[in-house]
MOPAC internal coordinates of N, CA, C and O (Angstrom, degrees):
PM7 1SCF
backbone

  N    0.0000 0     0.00 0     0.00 0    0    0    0
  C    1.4471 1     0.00 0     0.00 0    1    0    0
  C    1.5205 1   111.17 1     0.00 0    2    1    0
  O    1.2310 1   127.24 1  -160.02 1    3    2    1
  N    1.2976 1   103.67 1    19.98 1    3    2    1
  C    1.8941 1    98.42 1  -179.47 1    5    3    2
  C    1.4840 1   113.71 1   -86.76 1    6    5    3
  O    1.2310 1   128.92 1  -119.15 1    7    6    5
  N    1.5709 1   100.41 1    60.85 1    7    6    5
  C    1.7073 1   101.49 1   159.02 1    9    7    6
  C    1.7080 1   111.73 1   -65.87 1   10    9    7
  O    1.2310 1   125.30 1     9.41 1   11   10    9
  N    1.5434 1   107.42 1  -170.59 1   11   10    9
  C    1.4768 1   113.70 1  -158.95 1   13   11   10
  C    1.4743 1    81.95 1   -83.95 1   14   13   11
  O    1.2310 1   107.70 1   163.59 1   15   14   13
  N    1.4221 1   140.56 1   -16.41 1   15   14   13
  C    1.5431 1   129.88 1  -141.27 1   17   15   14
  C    1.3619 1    80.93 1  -154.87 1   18   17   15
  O    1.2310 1   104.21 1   -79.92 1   19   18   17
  N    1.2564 1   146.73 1   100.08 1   19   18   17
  C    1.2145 1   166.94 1  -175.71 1   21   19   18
  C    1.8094 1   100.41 1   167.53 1   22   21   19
  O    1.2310 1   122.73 1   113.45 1   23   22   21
  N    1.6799 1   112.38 1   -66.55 1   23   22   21
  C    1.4023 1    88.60 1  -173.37 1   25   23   22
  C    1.5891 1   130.40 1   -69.86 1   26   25   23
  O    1.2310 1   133.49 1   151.51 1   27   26   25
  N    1.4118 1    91.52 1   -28.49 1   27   26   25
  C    1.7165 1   113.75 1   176.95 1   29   27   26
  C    1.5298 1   114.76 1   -40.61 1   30   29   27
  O    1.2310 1   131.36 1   125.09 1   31   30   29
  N    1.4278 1    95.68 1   -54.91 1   31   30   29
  C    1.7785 1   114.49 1  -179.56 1   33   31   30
  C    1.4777 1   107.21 1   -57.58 1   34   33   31
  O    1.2310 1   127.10 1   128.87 1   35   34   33
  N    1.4968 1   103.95 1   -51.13 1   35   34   33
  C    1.7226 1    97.60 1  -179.33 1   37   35   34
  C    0.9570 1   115.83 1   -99.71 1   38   37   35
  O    1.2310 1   113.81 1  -159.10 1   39   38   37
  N    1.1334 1   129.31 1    20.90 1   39   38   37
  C    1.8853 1   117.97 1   148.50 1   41   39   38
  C    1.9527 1    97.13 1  -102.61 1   42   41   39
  O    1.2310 1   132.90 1   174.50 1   43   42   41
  N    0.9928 1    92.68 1    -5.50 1   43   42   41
  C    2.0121 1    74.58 1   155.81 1   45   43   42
  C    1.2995 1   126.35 1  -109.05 1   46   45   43
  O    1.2310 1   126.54 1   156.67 1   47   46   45
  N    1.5359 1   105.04 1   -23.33 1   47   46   45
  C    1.3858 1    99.55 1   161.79 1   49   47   46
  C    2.0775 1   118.00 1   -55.17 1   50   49   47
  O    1.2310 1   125.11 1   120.21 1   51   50   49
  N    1.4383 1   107.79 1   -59.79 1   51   50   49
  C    1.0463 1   133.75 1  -179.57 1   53   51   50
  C    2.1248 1   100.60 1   -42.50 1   54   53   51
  O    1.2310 1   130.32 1   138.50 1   55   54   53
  N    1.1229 1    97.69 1   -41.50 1   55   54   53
  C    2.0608 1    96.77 1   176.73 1   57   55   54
  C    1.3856 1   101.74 1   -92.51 1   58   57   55
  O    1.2310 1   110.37 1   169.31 1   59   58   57
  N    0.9278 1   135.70 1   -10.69 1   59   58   57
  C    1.7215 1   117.83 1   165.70 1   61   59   58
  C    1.4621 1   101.25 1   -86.42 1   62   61   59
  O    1.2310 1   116.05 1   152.15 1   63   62   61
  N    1.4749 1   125.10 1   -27.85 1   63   62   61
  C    1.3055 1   102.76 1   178.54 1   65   63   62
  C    1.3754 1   123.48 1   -86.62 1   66   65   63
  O    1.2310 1   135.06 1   178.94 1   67   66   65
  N    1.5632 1    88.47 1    -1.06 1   67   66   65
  C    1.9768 1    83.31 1  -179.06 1   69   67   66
  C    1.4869 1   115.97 1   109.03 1   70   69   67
  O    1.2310 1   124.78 1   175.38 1   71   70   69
  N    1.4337 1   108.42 1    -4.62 1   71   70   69
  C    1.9633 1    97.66 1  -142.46 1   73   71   70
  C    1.8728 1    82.30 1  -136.37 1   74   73   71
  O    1.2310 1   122.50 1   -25.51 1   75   74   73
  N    1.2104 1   112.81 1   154.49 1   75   74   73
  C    1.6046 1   129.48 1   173.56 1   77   75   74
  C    1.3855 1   119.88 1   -74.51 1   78   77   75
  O    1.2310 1   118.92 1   -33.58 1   79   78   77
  N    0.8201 1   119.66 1   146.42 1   79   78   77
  C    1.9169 1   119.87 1  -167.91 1   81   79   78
  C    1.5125 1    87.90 1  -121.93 1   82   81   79
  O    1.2310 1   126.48 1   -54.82 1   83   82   81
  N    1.5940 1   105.14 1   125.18 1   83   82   81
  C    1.3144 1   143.31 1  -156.88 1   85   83   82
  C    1.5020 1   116.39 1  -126.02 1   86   85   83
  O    1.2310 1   110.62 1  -108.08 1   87   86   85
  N    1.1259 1   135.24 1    71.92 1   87   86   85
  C    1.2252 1   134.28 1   148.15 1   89   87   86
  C    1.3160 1   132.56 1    22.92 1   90   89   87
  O    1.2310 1   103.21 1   -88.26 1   91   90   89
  N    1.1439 1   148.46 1    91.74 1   91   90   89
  C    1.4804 1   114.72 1  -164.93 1   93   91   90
  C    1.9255 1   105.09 1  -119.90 1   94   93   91
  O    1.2310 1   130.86 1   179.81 1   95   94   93
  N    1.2929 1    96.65 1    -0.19 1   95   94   93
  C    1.3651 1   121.40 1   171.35 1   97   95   94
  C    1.6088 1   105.53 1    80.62 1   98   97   95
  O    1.2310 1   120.51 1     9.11 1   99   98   97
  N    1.5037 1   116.64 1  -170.89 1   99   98   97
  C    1.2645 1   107.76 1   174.66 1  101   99   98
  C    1.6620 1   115.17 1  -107.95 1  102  101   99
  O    1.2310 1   119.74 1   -27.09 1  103  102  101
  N    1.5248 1   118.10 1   152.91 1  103  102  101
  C    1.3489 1   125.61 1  -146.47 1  105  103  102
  C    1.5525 1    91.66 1  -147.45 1  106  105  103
  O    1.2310 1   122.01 1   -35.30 1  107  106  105
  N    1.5615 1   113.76 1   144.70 1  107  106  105
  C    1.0705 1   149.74 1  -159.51 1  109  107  106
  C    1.4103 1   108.96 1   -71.38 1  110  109  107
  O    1.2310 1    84.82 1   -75.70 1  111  110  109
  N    1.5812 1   171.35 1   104.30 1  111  110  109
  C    1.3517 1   140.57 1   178.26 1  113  111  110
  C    1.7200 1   109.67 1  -119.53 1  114  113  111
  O    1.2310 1   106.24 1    40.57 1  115  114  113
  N    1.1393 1   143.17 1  -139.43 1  115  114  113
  C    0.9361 1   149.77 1   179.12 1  117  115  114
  C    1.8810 1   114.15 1  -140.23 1  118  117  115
  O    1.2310 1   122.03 1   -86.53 1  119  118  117
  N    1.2806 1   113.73 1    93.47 1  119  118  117
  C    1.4200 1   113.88 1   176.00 1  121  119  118
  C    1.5220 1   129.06 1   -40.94 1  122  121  119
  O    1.2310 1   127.21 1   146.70 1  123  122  121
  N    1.2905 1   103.74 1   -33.30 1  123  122  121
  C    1.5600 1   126.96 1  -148.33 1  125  123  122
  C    1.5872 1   114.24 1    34.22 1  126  125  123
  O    1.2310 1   122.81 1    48.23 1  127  126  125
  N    1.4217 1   112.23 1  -131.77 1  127  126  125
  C    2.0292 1    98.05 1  -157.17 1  129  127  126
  C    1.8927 1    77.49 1   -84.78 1  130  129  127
  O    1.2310 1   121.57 1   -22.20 1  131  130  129
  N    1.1041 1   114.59 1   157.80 1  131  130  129
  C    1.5640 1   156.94 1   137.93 1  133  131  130
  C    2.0999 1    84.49 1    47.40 1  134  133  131
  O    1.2310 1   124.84 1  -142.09 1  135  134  133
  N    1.5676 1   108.31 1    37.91 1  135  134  133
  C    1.3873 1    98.08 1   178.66 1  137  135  134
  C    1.9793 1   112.67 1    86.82 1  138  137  135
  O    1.2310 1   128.51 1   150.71 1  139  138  137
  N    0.9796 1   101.22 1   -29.29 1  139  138  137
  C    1.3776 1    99.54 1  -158.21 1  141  139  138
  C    1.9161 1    99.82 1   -94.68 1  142  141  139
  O    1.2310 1   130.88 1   118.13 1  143  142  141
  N    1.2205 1    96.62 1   -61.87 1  143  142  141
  C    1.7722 1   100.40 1  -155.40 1  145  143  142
  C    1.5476 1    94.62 1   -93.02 1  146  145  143
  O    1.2310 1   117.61 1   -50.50 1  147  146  145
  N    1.8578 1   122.16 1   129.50 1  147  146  145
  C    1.2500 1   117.10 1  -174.78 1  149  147  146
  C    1.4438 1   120.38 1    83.32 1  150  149  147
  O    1.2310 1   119.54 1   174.61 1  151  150  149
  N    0.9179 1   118.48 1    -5.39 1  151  150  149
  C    1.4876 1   125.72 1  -179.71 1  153  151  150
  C    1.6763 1   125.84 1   -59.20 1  154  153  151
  O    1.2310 1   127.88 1   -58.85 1  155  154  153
  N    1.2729 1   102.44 1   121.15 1  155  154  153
  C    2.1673 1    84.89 1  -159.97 1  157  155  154
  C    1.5883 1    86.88 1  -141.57 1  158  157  155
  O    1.2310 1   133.64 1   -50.18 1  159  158  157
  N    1.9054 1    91.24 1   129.82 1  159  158  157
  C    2.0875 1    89.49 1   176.05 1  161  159  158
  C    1.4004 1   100.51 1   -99.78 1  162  161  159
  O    1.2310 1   129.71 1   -34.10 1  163  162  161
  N    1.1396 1    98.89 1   145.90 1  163  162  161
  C    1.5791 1   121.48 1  -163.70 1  165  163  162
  C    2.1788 1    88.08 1   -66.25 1  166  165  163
  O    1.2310 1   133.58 1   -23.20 1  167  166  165
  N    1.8300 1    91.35 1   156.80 1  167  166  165
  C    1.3501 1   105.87 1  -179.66 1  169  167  166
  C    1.5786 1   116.35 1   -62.46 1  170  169  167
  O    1.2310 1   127.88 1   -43.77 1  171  170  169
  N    1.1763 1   102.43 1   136.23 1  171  170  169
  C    1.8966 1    95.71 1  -178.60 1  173  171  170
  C    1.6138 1   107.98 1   -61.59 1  174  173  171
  O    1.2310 1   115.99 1   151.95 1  175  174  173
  N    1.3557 1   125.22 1   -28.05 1  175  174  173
  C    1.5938 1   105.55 1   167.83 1  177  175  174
  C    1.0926 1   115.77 1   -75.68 1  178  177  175
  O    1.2310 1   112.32 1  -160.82 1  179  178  177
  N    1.5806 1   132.09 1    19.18 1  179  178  177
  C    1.2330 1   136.39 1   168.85 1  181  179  178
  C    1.6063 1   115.27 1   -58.87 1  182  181  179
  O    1.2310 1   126.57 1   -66.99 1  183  182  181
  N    1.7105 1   104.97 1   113.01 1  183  182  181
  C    1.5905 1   108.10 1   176.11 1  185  183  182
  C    1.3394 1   120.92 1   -51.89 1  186  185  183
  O    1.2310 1   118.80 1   -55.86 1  187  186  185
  N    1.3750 1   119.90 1   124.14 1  187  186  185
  C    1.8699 1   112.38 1   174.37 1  189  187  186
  C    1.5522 1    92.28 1   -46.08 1  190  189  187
  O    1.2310 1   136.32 1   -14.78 1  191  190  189
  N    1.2242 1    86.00 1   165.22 1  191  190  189
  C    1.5660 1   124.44 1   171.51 1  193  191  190
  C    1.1548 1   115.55 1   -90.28 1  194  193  191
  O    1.2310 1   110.50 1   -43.35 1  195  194  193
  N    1.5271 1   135.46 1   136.65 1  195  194  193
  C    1.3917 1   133.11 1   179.00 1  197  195  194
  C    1.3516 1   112.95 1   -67.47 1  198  197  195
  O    1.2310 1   136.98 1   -39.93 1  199  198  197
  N    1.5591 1    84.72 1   140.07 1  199  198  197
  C    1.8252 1    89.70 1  -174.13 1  201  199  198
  C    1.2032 1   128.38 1   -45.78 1  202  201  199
  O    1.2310 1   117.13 1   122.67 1  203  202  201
  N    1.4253 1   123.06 1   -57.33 1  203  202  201
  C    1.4583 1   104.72 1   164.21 1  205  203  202
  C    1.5356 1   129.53 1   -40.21 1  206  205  203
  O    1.2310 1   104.76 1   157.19 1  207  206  205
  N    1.0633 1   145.78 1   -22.81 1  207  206  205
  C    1.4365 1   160.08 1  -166.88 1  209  207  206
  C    1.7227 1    91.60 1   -95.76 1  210  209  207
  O    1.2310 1   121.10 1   121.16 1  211  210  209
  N    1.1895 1   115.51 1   -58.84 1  211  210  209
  C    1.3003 1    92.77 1   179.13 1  213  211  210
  C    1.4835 1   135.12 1   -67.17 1  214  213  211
  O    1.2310 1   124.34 1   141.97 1  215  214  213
  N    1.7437 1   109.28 1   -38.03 1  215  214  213
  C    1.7562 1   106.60 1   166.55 1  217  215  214
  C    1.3061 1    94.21 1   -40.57 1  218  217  215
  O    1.2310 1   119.69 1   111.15 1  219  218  217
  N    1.4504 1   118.19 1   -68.85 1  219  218  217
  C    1.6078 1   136.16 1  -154.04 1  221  219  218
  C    2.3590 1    92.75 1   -37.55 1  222  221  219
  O    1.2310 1   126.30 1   131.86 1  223  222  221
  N    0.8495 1   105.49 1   -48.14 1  223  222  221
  C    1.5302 1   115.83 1   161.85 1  225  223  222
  C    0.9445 1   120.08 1   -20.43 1  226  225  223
  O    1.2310 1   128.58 1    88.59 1  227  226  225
  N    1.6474 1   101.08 1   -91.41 1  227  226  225
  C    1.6525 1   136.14 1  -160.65 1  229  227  226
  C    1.8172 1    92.53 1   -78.90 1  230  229  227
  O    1.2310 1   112.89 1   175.94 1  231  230  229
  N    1.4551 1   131.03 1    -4.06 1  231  230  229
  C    1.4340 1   113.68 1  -177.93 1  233  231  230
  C    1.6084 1    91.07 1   -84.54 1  234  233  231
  O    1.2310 1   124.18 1   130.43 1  235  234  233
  N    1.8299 1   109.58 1   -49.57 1  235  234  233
  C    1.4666 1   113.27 1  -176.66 1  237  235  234
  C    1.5156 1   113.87 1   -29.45 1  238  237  235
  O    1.2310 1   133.08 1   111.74 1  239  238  237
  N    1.6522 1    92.32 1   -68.26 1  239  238  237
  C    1.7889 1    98.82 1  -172.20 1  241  239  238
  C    1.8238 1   117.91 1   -42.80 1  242  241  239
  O    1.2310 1   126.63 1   128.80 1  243  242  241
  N    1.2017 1   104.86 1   -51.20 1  243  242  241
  C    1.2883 1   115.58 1  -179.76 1  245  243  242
  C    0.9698 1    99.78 1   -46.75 1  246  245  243
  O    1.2310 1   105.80 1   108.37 1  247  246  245
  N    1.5477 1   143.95 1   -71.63 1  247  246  245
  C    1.7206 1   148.73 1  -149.55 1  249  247  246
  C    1.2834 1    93.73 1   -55.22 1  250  249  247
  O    1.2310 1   117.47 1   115.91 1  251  250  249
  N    1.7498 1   122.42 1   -64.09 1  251  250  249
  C    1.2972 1   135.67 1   172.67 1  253  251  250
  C    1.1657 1   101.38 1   -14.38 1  254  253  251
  O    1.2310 1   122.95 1    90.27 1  255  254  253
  N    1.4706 1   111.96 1   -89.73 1  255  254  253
  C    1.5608 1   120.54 1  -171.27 1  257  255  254
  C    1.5756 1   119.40 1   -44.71 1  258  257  255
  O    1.2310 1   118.47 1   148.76 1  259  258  257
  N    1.2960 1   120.53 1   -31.24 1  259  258  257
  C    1.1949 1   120.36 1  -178.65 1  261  259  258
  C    1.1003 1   120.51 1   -71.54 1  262  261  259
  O    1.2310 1   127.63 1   138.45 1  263  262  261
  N    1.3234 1   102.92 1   -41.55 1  263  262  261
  C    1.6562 1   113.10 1   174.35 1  265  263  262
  C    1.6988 1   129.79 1   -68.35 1  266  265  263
  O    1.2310 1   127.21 1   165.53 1  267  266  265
  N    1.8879 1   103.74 1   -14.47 1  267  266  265
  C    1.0553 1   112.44 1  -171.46 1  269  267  266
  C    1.7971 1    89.84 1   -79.83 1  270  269  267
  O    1.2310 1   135.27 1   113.50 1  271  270  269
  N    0.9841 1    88.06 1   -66.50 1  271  270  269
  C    1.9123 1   101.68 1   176.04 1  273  271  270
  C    1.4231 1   122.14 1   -35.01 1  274  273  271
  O    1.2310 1   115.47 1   150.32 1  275  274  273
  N    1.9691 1   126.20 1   -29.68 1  275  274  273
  C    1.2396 1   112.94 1   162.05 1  277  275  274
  C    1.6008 1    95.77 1   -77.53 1  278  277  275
  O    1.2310 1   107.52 1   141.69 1  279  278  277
  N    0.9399 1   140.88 1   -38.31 1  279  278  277
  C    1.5008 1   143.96 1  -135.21 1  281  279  278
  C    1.7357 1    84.59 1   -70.48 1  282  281  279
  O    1.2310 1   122.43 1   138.06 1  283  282  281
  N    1.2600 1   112.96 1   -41.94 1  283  282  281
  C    2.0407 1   102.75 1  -153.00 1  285  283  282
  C    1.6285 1    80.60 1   -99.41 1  286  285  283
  O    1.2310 1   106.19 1   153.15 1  287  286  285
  N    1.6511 1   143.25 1   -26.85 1  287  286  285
  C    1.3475 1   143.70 1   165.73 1  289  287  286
  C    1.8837 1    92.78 1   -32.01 1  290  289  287
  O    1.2310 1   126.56 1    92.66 1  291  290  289
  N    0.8177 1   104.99 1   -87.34 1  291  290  289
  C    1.8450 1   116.95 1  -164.25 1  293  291  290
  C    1.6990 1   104.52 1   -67.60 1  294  293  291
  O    1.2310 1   107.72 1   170.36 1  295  294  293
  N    1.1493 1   140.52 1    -9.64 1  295  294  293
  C    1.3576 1   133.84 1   156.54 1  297  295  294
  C    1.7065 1    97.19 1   -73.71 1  298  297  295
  O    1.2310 1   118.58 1   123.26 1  299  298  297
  N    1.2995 1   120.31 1   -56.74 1  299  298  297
  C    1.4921 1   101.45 1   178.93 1  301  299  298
  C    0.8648 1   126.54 1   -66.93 1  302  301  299
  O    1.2310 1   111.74 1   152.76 1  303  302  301
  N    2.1343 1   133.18 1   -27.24 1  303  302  301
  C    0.8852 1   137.53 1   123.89 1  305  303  302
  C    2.0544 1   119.05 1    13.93 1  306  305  303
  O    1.2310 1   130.25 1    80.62 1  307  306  305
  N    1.3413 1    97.84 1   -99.38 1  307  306  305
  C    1.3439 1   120.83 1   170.68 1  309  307  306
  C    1.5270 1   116.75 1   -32.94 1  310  309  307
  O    1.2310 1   127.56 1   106.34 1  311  310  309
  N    1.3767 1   103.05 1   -73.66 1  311  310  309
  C    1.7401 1    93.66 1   156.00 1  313  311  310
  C    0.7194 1   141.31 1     3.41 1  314  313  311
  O    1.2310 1   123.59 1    85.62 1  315  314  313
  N    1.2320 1   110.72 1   -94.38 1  315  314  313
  C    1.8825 1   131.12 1   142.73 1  317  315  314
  C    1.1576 1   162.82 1    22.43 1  318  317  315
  O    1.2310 1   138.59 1    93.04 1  319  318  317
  N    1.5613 1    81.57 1   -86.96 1  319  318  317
  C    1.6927 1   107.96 1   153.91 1  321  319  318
  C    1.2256 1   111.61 1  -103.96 1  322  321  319
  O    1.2310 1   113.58 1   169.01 1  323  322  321
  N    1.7531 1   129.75 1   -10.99 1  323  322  321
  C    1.4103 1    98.20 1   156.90 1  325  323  322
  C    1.7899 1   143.84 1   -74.11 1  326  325  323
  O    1.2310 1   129.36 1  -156.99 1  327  326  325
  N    1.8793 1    99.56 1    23.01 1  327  326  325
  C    1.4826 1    93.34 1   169.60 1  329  327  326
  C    1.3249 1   109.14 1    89.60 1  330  329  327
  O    1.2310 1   121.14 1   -30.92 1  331  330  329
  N    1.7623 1   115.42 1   149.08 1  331  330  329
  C    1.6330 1   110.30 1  -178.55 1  333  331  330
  C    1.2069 1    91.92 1   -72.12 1  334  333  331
  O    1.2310 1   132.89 1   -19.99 1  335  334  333
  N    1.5417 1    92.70 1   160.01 1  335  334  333
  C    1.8073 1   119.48 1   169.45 1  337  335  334
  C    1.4949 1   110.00 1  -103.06 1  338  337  335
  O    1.2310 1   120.10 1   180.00 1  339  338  337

């Protein structure tokens, strides 16, 4: 989540409240089916994950997302140009 406006926000949230913003790294959980059914967030004393394992992560998710995003691109695509119904 290290957009340009993710850390900004929470190190100001974190100084109005007074309190230090702490890292907790990234951690492993259980999706279950499609996010929804089975879904379990891992324990907060859950050890980060070694860095490589985590890009190796955050590259997955990304592709995911990308792929979801051409996938409904070219169904609306299709739509489209297939002409009124």
């Amino acid at each position: 989540m290290k957009l340009r406006f993710f850390p900004k926000v929470a190190a100001d949230i974190a100084a109005r409240a007074g309190v230090a913003l702490i890292d907790l790294g990234t951690v492993e959980g259980d999706g279950g089916v499609l996010g929804l059914w089975g879904a379990h967030a891992p324990d907060w004393a859950a050890a980060p994950l070694p860095p490589e394992k985590a890009r190796k992560m955050w590259r997955t998710a990304r592709t995911t997302g990308v792929l979801s995003v051409v996938a409904i691109v070219i169904a609306v695509l299709v739509r489209l140009l297939s002409g009124p119904h």
